[in-house]
C-alpha positions in Angstrom: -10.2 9.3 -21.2 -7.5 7.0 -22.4 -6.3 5.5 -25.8 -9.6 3.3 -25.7 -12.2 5.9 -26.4 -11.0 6.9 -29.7 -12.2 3.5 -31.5 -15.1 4.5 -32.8 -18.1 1.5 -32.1 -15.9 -0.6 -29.8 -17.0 -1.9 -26.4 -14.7 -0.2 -23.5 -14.7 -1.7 -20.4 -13.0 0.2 -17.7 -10.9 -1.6 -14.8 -9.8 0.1 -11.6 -8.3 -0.7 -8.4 -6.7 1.0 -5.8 -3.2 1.6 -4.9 -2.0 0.7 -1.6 1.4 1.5 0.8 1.5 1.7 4.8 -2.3 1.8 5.3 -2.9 4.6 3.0 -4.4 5.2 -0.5 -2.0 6.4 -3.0 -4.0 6.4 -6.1 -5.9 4.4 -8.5 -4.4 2.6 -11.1 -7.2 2.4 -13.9 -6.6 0.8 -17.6 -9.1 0.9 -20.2 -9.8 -2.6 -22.0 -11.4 -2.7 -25.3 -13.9 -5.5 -25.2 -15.2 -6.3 -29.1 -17.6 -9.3 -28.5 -19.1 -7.8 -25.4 -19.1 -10.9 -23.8 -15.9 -11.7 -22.6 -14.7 -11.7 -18.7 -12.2 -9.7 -17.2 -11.9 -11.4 -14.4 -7.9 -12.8 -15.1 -7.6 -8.6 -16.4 -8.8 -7.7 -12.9 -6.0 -9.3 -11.2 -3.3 -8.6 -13.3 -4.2 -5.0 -12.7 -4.4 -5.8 -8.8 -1.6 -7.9 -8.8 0.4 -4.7 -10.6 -1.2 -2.1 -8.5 0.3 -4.1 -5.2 4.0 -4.3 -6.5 3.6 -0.5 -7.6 2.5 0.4 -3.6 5.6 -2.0 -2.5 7.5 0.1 -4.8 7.2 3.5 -3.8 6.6 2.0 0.3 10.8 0.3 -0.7 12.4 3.9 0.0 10.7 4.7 3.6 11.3 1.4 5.2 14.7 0.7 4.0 15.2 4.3 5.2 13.7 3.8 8.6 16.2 -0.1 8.5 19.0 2.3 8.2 18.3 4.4 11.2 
């Protein structure tokens, strides 16, 4: 549970998406959203946590390829 569940009443919405490098999975990057009208979109949330969860795979794929450039 993150920082979200401990407002008591509020409407939590829950965005996830996975974490990409190389073909593989690395993890999910999740981020609670606290939603008080209940009505609102999270589409624009949705890819700004995509858009961070593809730099983060770049990231951590950065190390092996320059790694296999200096070979």
């Amino acid at each position: 549970m993150g920082g979200a569940d401990q407002i008591p009443g509020a409407c939590i919405a829950m965005l996830a998406t996975p974490i990409h490098t190389d073909r593989r999975t690395l993890g999910v990057l999740a981020v609670d959203c606290v939603n008080p009208g209940a009505s609102r979109l999270f589409v624009d949330d949705l890819h700004l946590v995509m858009i961070v969860a593809t730099l983060m795979g770049v990231d951590v794929a950065a190390p092996a390829q320059r790694m296999r450039g200096a070979r």
